[in-house]
TORBA-550643 format. One line per field, with one value per residue: chain; x negated, y negated, z of N, C-alpha, C in turn. Coordinates in Angstrom, 1 decimal, m for minus. Atoms other than C-alpha are relative to their C-alpha. Layout:
N
miro <- [A/...] .
neast <- [X/...] .
nnorth <- [Y/...] .
nup <- [Z/...] .
caeast <- [X/...] .
canorth <- [Y/...] .
caup <- [Z/...] .
ceast <- [X/...] .
cnorth <- [Y/...] .
cup <- [Z/...] .
% end
This chain:
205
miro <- [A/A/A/A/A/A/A/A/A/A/A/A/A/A/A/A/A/A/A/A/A/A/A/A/A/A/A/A/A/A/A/A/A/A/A/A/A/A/A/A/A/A/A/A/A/A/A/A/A/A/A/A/A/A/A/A/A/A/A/A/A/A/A/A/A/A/A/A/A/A/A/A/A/A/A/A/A/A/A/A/A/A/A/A/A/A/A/A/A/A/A/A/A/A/A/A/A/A/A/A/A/A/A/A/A/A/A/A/A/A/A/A/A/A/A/A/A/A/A/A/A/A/A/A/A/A/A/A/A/A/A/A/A/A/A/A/A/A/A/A/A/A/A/A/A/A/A/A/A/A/A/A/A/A/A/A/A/A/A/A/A/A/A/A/A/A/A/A/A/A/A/A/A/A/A/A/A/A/A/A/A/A/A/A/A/A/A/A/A/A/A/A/A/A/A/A/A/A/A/A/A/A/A/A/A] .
neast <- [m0.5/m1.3/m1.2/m0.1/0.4/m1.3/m1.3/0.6/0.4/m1.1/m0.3/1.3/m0.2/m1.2/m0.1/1.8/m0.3/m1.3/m0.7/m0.5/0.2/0.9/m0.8/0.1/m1.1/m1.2/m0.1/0.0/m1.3/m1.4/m1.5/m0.6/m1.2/0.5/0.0/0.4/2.2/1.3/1.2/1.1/1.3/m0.4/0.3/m1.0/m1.2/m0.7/m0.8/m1.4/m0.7/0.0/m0.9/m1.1/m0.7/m0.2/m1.5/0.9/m0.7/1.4/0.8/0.4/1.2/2.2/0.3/0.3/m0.9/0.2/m0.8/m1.3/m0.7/m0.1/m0.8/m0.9/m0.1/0.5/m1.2/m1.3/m0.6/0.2/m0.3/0.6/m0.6/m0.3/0.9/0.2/1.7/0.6/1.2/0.3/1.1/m0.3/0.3/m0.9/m1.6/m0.7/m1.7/m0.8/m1.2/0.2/0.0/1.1/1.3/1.1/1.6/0.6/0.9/0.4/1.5/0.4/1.0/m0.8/m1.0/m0.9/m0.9/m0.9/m0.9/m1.0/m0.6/m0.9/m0.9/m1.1/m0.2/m0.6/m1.9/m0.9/m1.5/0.3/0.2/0.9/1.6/1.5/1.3/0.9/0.9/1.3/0.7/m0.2/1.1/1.0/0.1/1.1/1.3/m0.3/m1.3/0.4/m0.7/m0.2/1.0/1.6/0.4/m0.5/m1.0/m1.5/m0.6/m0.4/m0.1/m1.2/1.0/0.4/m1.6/m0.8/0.7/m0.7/m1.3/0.2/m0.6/m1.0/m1.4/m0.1/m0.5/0.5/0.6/m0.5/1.2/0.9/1.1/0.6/m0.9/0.8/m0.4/0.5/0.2/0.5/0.7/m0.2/1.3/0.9/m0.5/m0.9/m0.6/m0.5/1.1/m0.7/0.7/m1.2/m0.1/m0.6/m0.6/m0.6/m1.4/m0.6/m1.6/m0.8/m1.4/0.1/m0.4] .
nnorth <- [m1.1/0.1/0.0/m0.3/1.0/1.0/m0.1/0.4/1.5/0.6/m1.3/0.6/0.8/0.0/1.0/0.4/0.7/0.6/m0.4/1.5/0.3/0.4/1.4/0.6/m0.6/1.0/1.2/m0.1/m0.8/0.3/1.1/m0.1/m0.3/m1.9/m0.8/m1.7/0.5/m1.4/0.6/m0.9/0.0/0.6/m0.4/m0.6/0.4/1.5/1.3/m1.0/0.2/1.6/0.7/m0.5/1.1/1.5/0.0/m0.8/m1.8/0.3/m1.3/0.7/m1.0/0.1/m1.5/m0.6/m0.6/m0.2/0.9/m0.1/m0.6/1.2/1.1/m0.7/m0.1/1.6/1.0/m1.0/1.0/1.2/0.1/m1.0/m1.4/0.4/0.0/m1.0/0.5/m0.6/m0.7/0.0/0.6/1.1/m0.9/m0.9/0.4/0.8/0.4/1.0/0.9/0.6/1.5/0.4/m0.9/0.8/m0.4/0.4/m0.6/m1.1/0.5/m1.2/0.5/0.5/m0.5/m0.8/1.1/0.2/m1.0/0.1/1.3/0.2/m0.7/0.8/0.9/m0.7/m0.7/1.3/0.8/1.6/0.8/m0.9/1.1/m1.2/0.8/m0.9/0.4/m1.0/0.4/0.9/0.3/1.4/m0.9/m0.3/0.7/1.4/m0.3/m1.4/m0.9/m0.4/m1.0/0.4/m0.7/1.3/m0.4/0.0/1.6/0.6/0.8/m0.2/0.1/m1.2/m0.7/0.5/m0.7/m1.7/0.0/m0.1/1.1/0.7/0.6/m0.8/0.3/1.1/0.1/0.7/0.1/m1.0/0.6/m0.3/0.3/m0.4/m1.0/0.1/m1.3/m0.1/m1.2/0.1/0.4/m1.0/0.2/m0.3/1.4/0.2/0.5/m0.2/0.3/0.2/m1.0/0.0/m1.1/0.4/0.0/m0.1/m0.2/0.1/m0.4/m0.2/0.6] .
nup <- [m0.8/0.4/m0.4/m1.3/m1.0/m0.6/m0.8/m1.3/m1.0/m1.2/m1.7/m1.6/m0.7/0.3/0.5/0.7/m0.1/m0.7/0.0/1.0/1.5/0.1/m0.4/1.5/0.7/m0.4/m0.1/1.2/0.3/m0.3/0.9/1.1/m0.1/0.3/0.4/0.2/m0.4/0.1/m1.0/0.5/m0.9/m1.1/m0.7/m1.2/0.6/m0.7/1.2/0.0/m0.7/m0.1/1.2/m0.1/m1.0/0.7/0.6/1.7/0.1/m0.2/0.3/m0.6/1.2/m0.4/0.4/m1.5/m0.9/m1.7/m0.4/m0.3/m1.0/m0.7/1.0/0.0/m1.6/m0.4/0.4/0.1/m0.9/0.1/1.3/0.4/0.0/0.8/0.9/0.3/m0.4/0.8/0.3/1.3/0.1/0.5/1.2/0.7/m0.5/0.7/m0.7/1.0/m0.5/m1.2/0.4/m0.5/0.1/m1.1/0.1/m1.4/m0.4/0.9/0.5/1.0/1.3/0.4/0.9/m0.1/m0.3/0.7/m0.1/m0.8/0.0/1.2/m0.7/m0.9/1.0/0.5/m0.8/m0.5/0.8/0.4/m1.3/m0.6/m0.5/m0.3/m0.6/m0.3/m1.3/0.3/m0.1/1.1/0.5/m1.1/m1.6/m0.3/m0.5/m0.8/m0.9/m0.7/m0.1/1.4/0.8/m0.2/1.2/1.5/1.1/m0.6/m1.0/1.8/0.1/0.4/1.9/0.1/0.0/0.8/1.5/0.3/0.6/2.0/m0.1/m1.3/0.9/m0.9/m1.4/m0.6/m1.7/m1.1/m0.7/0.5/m0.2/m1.0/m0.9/m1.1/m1.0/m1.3/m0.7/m1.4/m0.7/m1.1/0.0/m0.8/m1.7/m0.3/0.9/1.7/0.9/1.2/1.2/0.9/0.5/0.8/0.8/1.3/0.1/1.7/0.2/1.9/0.6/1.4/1.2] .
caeast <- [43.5/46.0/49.3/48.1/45.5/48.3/50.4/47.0/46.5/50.1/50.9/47.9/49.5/52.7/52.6/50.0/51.8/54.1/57.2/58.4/58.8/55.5/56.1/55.6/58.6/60.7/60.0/60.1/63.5/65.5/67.6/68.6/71.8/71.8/72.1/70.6/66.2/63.8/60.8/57.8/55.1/57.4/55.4/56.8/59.6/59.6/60.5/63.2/64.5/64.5/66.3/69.0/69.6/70.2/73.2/70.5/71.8/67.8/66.1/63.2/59.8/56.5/54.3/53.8/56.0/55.0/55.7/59.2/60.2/58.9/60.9/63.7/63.2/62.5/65.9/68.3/69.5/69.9/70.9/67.9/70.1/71.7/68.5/67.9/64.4/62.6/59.4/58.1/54.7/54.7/53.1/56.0/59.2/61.6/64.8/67.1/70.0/68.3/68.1/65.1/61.8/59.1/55.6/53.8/50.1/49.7/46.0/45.2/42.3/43.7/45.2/47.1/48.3/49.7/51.3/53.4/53.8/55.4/57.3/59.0/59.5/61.2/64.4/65.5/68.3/67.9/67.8/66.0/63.3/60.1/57.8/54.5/52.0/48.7/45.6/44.1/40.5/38.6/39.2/36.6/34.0/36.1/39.0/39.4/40.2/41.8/40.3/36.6/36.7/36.8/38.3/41.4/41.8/43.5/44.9/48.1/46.7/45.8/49.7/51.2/48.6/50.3/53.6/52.3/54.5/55.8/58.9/59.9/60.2/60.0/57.7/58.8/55.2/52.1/49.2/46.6/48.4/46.5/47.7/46.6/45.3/45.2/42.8/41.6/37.9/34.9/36.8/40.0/40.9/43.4/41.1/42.6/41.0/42.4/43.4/43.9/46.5/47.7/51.4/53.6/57.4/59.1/62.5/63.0/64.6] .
canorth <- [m126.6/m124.6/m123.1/m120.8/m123.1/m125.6/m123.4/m122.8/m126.3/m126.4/m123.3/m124.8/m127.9/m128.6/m132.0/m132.4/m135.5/m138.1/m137.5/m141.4/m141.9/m143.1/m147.1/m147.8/m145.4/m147.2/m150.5/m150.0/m148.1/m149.1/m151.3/m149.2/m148.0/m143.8/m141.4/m137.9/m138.2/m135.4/m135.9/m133.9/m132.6/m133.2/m131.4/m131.5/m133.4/m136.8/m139.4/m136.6/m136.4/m140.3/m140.6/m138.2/m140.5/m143.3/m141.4/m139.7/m136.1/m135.2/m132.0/m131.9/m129.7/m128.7/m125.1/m124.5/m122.3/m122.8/m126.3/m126.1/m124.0/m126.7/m129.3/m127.2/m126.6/m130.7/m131.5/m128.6/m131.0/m134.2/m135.4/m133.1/m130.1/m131.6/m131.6/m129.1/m127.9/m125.6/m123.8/m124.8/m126.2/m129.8/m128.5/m126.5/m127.7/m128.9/m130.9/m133.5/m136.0/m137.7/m141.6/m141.8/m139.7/m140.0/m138.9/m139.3/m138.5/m136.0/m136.0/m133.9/m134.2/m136.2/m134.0/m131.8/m135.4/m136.2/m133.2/m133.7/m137.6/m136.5/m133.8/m135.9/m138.8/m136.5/m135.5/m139.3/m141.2/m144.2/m146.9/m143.9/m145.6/m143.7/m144.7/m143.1/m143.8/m142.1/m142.6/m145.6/m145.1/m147.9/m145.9/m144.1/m146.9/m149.9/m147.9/m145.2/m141.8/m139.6/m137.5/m137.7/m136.2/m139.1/m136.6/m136.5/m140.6/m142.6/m146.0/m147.6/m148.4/m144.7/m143.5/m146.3/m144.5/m141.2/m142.4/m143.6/m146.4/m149.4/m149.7/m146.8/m148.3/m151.6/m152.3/m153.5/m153.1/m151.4/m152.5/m151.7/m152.0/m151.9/m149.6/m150.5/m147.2/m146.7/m144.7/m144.4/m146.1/m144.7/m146.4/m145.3/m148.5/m149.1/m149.7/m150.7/m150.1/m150.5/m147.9/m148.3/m146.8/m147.1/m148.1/m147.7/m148.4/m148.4/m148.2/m146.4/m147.5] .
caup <- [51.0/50.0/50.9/53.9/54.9/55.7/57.4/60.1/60.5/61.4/63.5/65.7/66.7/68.2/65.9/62.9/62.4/64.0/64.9/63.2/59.9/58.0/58.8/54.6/53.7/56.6/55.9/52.1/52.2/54.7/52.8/50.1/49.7/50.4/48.1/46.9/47.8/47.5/50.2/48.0/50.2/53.1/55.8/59.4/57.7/59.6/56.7/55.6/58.7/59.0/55.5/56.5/59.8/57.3/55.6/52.4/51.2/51.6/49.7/51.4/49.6/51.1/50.2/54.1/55.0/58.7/58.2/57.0/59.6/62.1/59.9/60.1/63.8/64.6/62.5/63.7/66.5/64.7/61.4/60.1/60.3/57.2/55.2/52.7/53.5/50.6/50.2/47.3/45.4/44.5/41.4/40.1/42.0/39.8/40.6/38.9/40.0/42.8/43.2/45.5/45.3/48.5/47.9/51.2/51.5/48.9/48.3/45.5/42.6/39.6/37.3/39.5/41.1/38.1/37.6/40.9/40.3/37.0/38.5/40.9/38.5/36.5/38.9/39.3/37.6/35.9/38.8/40.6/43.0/43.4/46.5/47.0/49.9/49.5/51.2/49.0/47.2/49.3/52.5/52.3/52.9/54.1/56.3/58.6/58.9/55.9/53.4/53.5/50.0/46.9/44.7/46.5/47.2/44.7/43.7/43.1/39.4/39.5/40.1/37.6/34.7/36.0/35.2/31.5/29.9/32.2/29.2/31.7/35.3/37.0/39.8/43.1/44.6/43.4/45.5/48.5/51.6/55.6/58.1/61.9/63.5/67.0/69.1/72.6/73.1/75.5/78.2/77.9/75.8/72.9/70.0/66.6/63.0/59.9/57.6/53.6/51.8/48.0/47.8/44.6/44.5/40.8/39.7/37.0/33.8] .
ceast <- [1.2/1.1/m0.3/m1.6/1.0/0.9/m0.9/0.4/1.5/0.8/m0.9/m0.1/1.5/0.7/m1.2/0.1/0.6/1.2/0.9/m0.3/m1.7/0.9/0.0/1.9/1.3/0.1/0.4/1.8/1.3/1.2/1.0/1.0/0.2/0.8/m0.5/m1.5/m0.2/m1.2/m0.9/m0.5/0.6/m0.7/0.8/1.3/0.2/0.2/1.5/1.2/0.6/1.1/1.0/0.5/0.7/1.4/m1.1/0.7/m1.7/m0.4/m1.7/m1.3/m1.2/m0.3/m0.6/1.6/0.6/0.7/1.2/0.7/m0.3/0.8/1.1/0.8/0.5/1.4/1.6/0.8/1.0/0.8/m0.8/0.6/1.3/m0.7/0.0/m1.4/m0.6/m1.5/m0.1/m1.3/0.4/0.0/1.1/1.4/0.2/1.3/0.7/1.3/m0.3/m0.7/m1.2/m0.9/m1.3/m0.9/m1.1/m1.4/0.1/m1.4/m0.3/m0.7/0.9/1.2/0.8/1.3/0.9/1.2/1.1/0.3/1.0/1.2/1.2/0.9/1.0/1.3/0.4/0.5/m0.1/1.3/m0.1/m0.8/m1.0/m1.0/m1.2/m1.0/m0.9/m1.6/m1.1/m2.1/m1.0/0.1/m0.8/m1.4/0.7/1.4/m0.4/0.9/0.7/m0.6/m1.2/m0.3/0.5/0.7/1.3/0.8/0.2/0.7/1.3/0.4/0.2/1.8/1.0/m0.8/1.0/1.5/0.6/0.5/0.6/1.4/1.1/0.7/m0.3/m0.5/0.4/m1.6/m1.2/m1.5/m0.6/0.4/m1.1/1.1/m0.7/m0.3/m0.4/m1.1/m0.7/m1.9/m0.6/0.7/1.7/1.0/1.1/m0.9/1.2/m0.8/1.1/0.0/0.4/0.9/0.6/1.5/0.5/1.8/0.5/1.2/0.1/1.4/1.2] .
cnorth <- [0.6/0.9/0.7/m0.6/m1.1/0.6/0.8/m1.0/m0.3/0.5/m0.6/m1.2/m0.1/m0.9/m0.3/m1.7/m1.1/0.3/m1.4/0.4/m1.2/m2.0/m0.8/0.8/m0.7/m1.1/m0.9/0.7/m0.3/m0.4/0.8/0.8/1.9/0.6/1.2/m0.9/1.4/m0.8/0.9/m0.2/m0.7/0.2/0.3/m0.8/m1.2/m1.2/1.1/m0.2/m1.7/m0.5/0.7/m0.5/m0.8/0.4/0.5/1.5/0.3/1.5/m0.7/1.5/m0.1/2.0/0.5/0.3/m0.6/m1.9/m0.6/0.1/m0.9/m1.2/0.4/m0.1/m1.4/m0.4/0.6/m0.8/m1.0/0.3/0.8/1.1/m0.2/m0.2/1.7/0.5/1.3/0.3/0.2/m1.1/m0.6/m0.1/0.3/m0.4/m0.7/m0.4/m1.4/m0.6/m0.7/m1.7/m0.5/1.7/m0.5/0.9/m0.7/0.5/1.4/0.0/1.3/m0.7/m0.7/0.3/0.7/m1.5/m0.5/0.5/m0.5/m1.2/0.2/0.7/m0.5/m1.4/0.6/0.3/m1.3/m0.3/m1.0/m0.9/1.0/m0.5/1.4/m0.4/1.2/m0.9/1.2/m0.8/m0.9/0.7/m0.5/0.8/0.3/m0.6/m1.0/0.4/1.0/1.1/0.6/0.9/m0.7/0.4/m1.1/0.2/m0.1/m1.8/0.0/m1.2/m0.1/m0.2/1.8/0.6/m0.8/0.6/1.4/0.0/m0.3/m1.1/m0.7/m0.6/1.0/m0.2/m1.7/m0.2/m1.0/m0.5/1.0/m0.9/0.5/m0.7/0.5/0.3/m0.1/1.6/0.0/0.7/m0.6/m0.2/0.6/m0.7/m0.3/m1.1/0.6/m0.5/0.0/0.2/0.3/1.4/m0.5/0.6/m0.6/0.3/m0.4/m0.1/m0.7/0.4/0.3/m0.3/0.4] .
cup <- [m0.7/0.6/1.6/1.0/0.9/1.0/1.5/0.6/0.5/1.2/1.2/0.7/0.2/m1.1/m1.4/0.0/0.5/m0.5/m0.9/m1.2/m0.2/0.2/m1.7/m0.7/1.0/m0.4/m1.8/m0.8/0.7/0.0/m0.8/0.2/m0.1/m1.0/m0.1/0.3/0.2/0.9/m0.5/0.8/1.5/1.6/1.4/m0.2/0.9/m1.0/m0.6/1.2/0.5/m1.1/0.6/1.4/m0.9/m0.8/m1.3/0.3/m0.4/m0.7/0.1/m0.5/0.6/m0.3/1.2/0.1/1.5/m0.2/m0.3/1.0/1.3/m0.5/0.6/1.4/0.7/0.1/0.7/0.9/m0.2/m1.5/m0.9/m0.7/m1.5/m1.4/m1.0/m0.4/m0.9/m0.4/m1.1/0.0/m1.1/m1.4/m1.2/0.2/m1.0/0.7/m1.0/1.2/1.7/m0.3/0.9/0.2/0.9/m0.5/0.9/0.5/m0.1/m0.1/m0.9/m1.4/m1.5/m1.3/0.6/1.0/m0.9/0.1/1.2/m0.1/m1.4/m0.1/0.8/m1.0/m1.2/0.1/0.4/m1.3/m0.4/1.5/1.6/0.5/0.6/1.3/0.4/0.8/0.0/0.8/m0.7/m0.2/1.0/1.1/0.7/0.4/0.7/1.3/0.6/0.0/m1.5/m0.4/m0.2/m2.3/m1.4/m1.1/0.0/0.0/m1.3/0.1/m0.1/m1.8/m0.1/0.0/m1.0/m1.6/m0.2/m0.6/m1.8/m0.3/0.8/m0.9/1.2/1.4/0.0/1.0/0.4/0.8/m0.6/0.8/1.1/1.3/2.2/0.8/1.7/0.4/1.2/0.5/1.4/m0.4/1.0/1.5/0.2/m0.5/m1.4/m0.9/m1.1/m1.0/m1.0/m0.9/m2.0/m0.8/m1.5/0.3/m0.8/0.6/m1.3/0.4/m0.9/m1.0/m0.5] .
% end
């Protein structure tokens, strides 16, 4: 999809996403001590706005317009309104002097994923921590929900190739991680299924 597809699918809901932070980028971050963070591909800006609760100085990057300006809108209240929120493709954005880099269910074929894994990877600081959360590979047959499309899925193997030498970073975590997913059954039940996602957190070097 690209940039004014995204900014349908998000004019057309009040929410595409939750309003919480993904529960891999809290549970993965909230320790660490704030600094500067870039949120690539931040969409309606909920882990952005999450880091910049925590005390993060947050530039915060998606190529929806529309979903900026909902970002924008969500944070103007809150610690949000502190974020600096830019219309720009993952692709091309460039940036420098930041100590954490989120990449949050990006799903893109595997060279242009590089591309933005190397991009971001790029604007941190040695002892710069990287985490990315991506819909995992397996998904598609053993999980639910996601991109239906195999081009798009990918590994955590698959994002430590993108970053090239490990003389480079140190990994904290790099592995296939399950996701509970709710939904409402034919009788009005909570149902759970699992969900997989690839989860990467390095420090770089």
């Amino acid at each position: 999809m690209d940039a004014a597809a995204w900014d349908e699918r998000y004019a057309a809901a009040p929410l595409v996403w939750s309003a919480g932070p993904n529960q891999f980028v809290a549970s993965e971050l909230g320790e660490l001590t704030p600094g500067r963070a870039v949120d690539l591909a931040c969409g309606e800006g909920r882990n952005a706005i999450w880091l910049a609760a925590r005390g993060w100085e947050v530039t915060a990057v998606d190529f929806s317009a529309v979903a900026v300006e909902k970002a924008r809108q969500l944070g103007a209240d809150g610690p949000g309104a502190d974020v600096e929120w830019v219309v720009a493709d993952a692709l091309t954005w460039t940036g420098a002097g930041f100590g954490l880099a989120v990449l949050a269910y990006l799903q893109l074929p595997a060279d242009e994923r590089r591309t933005a894994v190397r991009n971001v990877w790029s604007a941190l600081v040695p002892g710069g921590h990287l985490l990315v959360v991506a819909h995992d590979s397996t998904n598609l047959t053993e999980g639910t929900g996601g991109p239906q499309d195999a081009s798009v899925l990918y590994t955590a193997d698959d994002v430590l190739s993108d970053l090239g030498g490990s003389q480079e970073y140190d990994v904290l975590r790099a592995e296939r991680v399950a996701r509970v997913v709710h939904s409402a059954d034919e009788h009005g039940g909570e149902a759970e299924r699992i969900a997989w996602d690839a989860l990467v957190h390095v420090v770089r070097r």
